[in-house]
Structure formats: C-alpha cells, structure tokens
C-alpha positions, -999 to 999 in steps of 0.1 A, spaced: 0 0 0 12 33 -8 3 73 -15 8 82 -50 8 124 -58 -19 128 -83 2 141 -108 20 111 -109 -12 88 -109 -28 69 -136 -52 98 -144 -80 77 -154 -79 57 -123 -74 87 -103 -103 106 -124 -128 74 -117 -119 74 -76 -126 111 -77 -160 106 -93 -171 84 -65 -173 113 -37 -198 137 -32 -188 175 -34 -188 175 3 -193 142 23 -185 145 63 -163 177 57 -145 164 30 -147 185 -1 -137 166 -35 -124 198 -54 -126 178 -90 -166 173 -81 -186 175 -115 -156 179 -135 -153 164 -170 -120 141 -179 -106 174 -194 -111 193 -163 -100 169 -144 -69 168 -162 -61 208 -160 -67 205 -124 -45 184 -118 -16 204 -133 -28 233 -113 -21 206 -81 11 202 -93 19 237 -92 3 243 -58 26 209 -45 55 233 -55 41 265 -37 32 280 -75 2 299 -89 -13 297 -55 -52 313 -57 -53 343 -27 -58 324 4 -43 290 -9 -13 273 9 9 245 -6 -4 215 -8 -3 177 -19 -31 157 -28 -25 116 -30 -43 87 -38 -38 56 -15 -31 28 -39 -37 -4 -32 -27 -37 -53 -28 -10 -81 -66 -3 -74 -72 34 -67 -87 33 -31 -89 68 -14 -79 105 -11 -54 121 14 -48 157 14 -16 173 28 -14 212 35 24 222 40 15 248 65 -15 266 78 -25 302 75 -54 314 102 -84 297 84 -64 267 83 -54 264 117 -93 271 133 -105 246 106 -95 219 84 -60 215 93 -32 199 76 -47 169 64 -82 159 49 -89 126 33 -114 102 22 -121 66 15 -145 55 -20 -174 39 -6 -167 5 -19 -133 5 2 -150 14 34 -146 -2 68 -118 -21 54 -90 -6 77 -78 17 41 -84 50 62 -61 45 91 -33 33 69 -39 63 47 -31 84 72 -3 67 86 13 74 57 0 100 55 17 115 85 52 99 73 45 125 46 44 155 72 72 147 95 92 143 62 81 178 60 88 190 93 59 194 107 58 180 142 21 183 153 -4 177 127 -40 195 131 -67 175 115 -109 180 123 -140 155 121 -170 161 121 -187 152 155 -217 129 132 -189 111 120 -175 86 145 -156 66 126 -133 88 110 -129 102 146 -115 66 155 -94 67 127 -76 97 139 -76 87 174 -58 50 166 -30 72 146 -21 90 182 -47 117 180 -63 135 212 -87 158 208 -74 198 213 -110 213 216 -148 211 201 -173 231 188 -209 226 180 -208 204 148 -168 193 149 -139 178 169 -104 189 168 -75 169 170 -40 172 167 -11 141 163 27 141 172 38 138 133 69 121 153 73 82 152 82 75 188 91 43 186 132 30 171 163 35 176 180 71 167 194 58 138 161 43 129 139 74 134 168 98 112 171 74 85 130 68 81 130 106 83 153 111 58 142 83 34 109 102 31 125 139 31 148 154 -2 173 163 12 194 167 -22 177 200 -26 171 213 9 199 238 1 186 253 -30 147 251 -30 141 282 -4 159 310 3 175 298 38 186 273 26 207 291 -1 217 310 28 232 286 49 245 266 23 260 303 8 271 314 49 286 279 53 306 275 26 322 311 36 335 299 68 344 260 53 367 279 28 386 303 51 400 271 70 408 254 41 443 250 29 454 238 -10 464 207 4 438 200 32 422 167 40 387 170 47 362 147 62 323 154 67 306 134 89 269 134 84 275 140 45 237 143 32 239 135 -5 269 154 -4 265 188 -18 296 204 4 314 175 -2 315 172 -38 315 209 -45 350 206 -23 362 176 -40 354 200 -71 381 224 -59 403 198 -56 402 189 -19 408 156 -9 376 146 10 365 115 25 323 117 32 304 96 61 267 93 58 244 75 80 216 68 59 211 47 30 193 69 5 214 97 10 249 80 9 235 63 -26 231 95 -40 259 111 -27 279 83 -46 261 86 -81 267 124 -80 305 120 -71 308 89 -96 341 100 -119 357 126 -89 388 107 -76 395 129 -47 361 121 -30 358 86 -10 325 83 3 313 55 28 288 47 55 286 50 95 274 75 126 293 108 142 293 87 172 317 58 159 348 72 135 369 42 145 375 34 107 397 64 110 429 67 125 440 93 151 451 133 133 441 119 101 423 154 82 434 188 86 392 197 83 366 180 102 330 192 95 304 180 114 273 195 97 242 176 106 247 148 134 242 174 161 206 179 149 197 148 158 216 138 191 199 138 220 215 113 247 243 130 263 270 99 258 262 98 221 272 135 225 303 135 238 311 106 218 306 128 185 323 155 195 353 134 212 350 115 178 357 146 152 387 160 176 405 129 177 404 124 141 414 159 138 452 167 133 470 188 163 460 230 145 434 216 122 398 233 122 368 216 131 329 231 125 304 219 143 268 228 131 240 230 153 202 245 156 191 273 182 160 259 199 144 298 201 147 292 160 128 256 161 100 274 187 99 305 162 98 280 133 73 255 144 52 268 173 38 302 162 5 284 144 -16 281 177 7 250 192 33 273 216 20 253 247 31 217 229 67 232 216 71 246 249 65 215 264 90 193 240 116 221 241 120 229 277 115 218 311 93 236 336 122 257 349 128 261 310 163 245 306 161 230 270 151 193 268 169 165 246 150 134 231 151 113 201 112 118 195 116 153 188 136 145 158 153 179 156 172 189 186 180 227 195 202 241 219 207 279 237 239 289 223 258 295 253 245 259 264 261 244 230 297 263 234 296 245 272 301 213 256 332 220 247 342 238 276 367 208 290 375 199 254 411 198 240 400 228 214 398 264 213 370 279 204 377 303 174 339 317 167 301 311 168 281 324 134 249 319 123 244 308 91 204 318 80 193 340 104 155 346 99 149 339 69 127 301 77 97 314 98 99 347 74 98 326 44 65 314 52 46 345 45 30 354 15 43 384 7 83 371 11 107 381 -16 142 384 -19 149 386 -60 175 369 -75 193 403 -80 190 413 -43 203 377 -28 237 385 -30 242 419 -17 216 404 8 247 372 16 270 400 18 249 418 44 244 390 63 275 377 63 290 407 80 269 406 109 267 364 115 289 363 147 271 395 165 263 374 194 226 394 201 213 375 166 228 340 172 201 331 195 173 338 162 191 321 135 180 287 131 215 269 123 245 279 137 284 267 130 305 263 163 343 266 151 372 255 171 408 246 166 428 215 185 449 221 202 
C-alpha cells in the first residue's frame, strides 16, 4: 500500500476514484466534483503547481493531494497542507482525506493516514491538526488509533492534533526513516535559507581550508559540500548515515577521484585513525543527538580524528529558532513542552527528531575539550519562519548583496540566538 501524488497517478484511475465522492461528504470537499475528464486533467496540473508552492489562488497554501493505492486499485484520497495560515489552523488543518465507498470499513483510512503522517514529519511538521465532524464517528476513530487527542470542540466538529513524530526506534532508525521520506538533495537550493546557509557555510568552510587539506564530513547528506570541495580539488572523504542519501551522494560524485565516500554515525569514526584530516565538518549529526553519551562521543570522535591545529565546524540549531519556526500556528504550549523543562532549561530526546540548543548551552560542551574555540556564526538568520509569509521576496538580483549583508553581521552574538543553524568553530589544540 502506498500514497501516490496525483500528478503522478494513472489519471484515469485517479479521475474514476474522484468521481465516487460527493462534493462534500463529512467535511471532506472533493475539489474535482462535477468535472469532466478534461477538467480533471487541468486540475491536476494546477495541483502540481500548488505541491511546489506555485500559482497559489489568494488564500491558498501549498499543498499535496494523493491517492492511497492499493494492489494498483485506486482506493482513497489524502490531502496534505504544507502549513496553515489562520483559516487553516481554526479549521480543516493539515490533512483531509477520504475513503471511496466500496473501500470502506476495510481498515484503508487509518493506513492512509499513517502514511500520510510519514509525509508530514518528512516535511517537518511536528504536530499535525486535522478536524472530524462530530456525526462522524468513525473517522474520529481513525484519527484517534494514529495517536490523535482531541485539542478542543465546537458545536458540529472535533479537533485533533497528532505528534507527526514516530516514537518508537532507535536514533538511527527514526533519522534514516525521516530522511528516506525527506529530499534532502535539494534542501539547500529550493528556499531561500537554505541558499543561505549553504552560501554562509561555505564562507566559513573555505577560510580554514588550505590547497592541500584533508577534509572529512561526517553526516554527509547527499553530499552537496562535499562534492562541491572535492570539485576544488580537496581531498575529501564523506560519512553518511543513511542509505538513500549516501547512494546518492555516490552517483553524483561517480568520476571525482579525490572524493571517497562511505557509510557510518558521528558517534563511531573508528574506521579512521588518530590526526588523520586537517578539516573535520560535522554538519548535521548534532541535529539529531539527544542522549548525552552519544554526544560526547561525537564531539570526542571529530577531535580525535582531527590533526594537532586543524579546524573543526560543528553545526547546530538554536531551539528559540525551532520554537519561532514550528510553534507560532496556535501549538506554543506543545513546543514549549518538547523544548523545555518547567524551569525552561532546554530538553533533549530522540522523539523530537530535531534537537536545539541555547547557544551558550552548546559552546559549554566543549568547555573541557582539548580545542579552542575560534567563533560562533549563524548561518540563516530569519529567513525560515519569514519565508513562510505570503508576501516574502528576496529577488535573485537582491540575494547577493543580501549574503553580503548577512554575512558581515553572522557572529554578532545578540542575533545567534534567532538564527535557526549555527556553526561552532574550534581549533585542536
């Protein structure tokens, strides 16, 4: 069983499944209702658009509609809204889905949005909002049996809310499902922070870098620092944890012979000798750390593999960034309670997927290290909770002189705190 985007569907199949709701059947509105083939057709290259944030109609958010596929037969509809704007968050929510009547009571509406939910944690979104009508009982069990609790009621509807998070694994398990789902080959060049940090990053990553360095990154991605470096020449060796990633890292850097790129975790470098690379980058694993011996064990890891004066960059997420980012849509209670304690010291667990720290808090790990702390920059400032709004633009003529701005003011310690990734660099000694 899986979700296939309509505009990669058998249309026909996909038309015919549409044709089997009601314009408006227990809150779920089928927006193809009375539509011929044709029109079915052009709106469903208007959903591809919206999927990609384009051509949205006033109001509109992005949005992806799939159809839950079955032993190739066509049996429901599952709507994901990227984010929410006001109406949104009092209504509908992020998801809205239905089931063709024939396909009912089968179990195909709590696997839908199961998979569904995979589908929004791969998009970052850590508590989903979804309503049901208060007539309809069984789609309210539905939700319930996928983790749901209900947030509050009205008259006519119910409204619930699900931790997008899987709680159950291992670390490595939860990041590499997460990943597996998310593209992270173009995180760095689909929004404007993440040209940013990728823009910020490489700034710092080249004023350590010597013509002869030996770099490794640990936590490689698909490898878009990596390869770029092994571009210029550097002799780079790439670590990856997960499988996906580390398979495309190696198709893009097929034919570079200065790039080596293999698989393993920031916690265990043991393949590697002691003062191996005069670089160590270290520009992901923190994210997703949470138990303080795995840690220590990272950080310990990179410095040991790091030659006596070489530069190591650790990158790492302020939490005020993920609470600006995440929590601002009616949910500040639940980020509060997943980000901090009571006496609000920031919290660390593996369910929260992403893992922030106060900056101050971050430098303290290092504080008995064998290192010495060089500088703390940000590396996107803003721009991610910004980006959402309607009316963001930075054109393609501006984006530079807007780096260069930036760029000049990324260690001014009252801003670290509001970026949302941050590079801690240090030299061992």
């Amino acid at each position: 069983m899986e979700l296939v985007r309509v505009q990669d569907s058998d249309f026909q199949k996909a038309y015919e499944l549409f044709m089997t709701f009601p314009q408006d059947e227990n809150g779920f509105i089928n927006c193809a209702y009375g539509y011929d083939y044709d029109q079915f057709l052009e709106w469903v290259e208007k959903k591809r658009n919206w999927s990609e944030g384009k051509e949205l109609p006033e109001g509109f958010v992005p949005d992806t509609t799939f159809v839950l596929s079955d032993d190739d037969n066509y049996v429901g509809v599952f709507n994901l809204r990227h984010c929410l704007n006001d109406f949104l968050r009092e209504g509908a929510g992020h998801i809205g889905y239905g089931i063709s009547p024939k396909y009912r009571g089968k179990g195909y509406a709590s696997e839908g949005l199961r998979l569904t939910l995979e589908k929004a944690r791969a998009m970052s979104i850590h508590e989903a909002y979804l309503s049901v009508n208060k007539d309809n009982p069984a789609s309210l069990k539905v939700q319930l049996k996928n983790g749901a609790y209900i947030h509050h009621e009205d008259d006519t509807k119910y409204y619930t809310r699900i931790n997008a998070i899987d709680e159950n694994g291992s670390r490595q398990e939860i990041v590499s499902d997460f990943y597996t789902d998310y593209d992270e080959d173009t995180r760095l060049d689909r929004t404007r922070h993440g040209q940013l940090e990728y823009a910020i990053t490489m700034e710092y990553v080249h004023k350590y870098l010597k013509q002869d360095s030996k770099v490794l990154e640990v936590g490689a991605g698909t490898g878009r620092y990596s390869i770029a470096l092994a571009k210029e020449g550097y002799d780079l060796t790439s670590l990856e944890l997960v499988e996906k990633n580390l398979t495309i890292l190696k198709d893009k850097s097929k034919g570079i012979s200065n790039i080596k790129a293999l698989q393993g975790d920031a916690t265990d470098l043991s393949k590697f000798e002691n003062d191996t690379f005069d670089v160590t980058l270290v520009l992901g694993p923190m994210y997703h750390l949470y138990e303080e011996e795995d840690v220590q064990k990272a950080i310990d890891e990179a410095i040991r593999v790091t030659k006596t004066g070489g530069t190591i960059i650790f990158a790492f997420i302020s939490v005020f960034a993920i609470m600006y980012s995440n929590f601002f849509q009616g949910n500040w209670k639940s980020g509060e309670k997943m980000n901090f304690t009571s006496d609000y010291k920031t919290r660390h667990f593996k369910e929260q997927l992403f893992t922030g720290y106060d900056v101050v808090e971050f430098e303290q790990l290092f504080k008995t290290k064998p290192v010495e702390w060089i500088t703390t920059a940000g590396v996107d400032g803003l721009l991610e909770p910004v980006e959402h709004r309607l009316d963001f633009s930075i054109p393609e003529e501006d984006f530079e002189s807007f780096k260069n701005w930036y760029l000049a003011f990324s260690e001014r310690r009252e801003l670290l705190g509001h970026t949302n990734h941050l590079l801690y660099i240090c030299r061992k000694k």
